[in-house]
C-alpha positions in Angstrom: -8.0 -19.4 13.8 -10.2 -16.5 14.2 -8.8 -13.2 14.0 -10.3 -9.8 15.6 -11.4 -8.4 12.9 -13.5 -11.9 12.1 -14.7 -11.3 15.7 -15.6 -7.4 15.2 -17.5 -8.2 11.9 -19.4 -10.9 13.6 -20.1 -8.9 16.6 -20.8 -5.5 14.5 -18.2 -3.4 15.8 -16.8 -0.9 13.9 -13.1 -2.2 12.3 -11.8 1.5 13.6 -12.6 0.9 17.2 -9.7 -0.4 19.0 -10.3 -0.2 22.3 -11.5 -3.8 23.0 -8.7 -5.6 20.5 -7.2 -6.9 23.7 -10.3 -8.2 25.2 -11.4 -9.5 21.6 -8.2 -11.1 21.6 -7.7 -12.5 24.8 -11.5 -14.2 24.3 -10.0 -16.1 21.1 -7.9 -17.4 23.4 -10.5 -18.2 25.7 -12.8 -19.8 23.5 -10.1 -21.7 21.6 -9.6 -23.4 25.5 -13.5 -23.5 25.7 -13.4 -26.1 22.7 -10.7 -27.9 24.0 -12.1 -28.4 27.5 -15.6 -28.9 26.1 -14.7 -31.8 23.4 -11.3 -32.9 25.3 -9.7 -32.8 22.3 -6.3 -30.3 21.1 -7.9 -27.9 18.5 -5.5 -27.4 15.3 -5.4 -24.9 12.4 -4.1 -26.8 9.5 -3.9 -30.5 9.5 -0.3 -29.9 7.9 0.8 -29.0 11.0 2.7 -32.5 12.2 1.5 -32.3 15.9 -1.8 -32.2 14.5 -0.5 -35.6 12.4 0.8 -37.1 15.7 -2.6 -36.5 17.9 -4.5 -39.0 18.0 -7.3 -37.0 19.9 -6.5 -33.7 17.6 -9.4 -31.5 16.3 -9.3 -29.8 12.9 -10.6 -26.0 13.4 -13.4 -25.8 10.8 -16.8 -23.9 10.0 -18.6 -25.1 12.7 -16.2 -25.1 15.3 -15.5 -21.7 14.3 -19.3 -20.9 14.6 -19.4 -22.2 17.9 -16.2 -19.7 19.4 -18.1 -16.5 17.3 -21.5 -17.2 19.1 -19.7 -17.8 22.4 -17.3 -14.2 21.8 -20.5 -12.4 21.3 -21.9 -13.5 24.3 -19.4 -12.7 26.2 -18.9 -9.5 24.8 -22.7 -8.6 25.2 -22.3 -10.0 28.9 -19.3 -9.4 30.2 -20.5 -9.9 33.7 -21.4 -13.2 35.2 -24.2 -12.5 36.9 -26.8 -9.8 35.5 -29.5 -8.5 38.2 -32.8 -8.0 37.5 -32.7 -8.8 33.4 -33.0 -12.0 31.7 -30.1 -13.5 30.2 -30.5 -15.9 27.2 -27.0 -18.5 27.4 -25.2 -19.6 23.7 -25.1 -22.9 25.8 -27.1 -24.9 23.6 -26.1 -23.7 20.7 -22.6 -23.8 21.4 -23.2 -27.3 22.2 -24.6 -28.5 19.3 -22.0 -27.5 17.3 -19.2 -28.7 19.6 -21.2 -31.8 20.6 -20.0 -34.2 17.5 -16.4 -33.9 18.2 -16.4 -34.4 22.0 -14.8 -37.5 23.3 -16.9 -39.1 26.0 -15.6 -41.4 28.7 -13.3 -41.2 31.8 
């Protein structure tokens, strides 16, 4: 899975800044539950890992799924309020969806 200083590079902060590891690395977290609520599917690192064998709705992390958690990290780091006043905020949303859209499982 992504690690913070995958998440630094991508976001251009400096690897010797530490103040915001925690944040970075609590919005891993949070984007690693993003995927799994937006494709209901259980996102896995390796597919040796034997729950990922056993999962029938399991979700190898990859490239794009990877792209997807980066682009929605840097948003959130650019934005870390929800609502902004009086500026214009551009959304990852459809991006992020693109990426995510081909694994999702539709239905009930």
């Amino acid at each position: 899975m992504l690690t913070v200083d995958q998440v630094k590079h991508h976001c251009n902060i400096e690897q010797d800044f530490t103040e915001d590891d925690a944040w970075l690395a609590a919005r891993i977290k949070a984007a690693v539950r993003y995927v799994e609520n937006s494709t209901r599917r259980t996102l896995y690192e390796n597919a040796a890992d034997p729950l990922y064998l056993a999962d029938p709705d399991a979700l190898l992390y990859g490239e794009d799924i990877e792209t997807a958690m980066l682009m929605l990290i840097a948003h959130w780091y650019a934005n870390r309020e929800a609502v902004v006043t009086g500026v214009s905020v551009a959304t990852p949303d459809f991006a992020v969806e693109a990426f995510l859209q081909p694994y999702r499982i539709y239905g009930v």
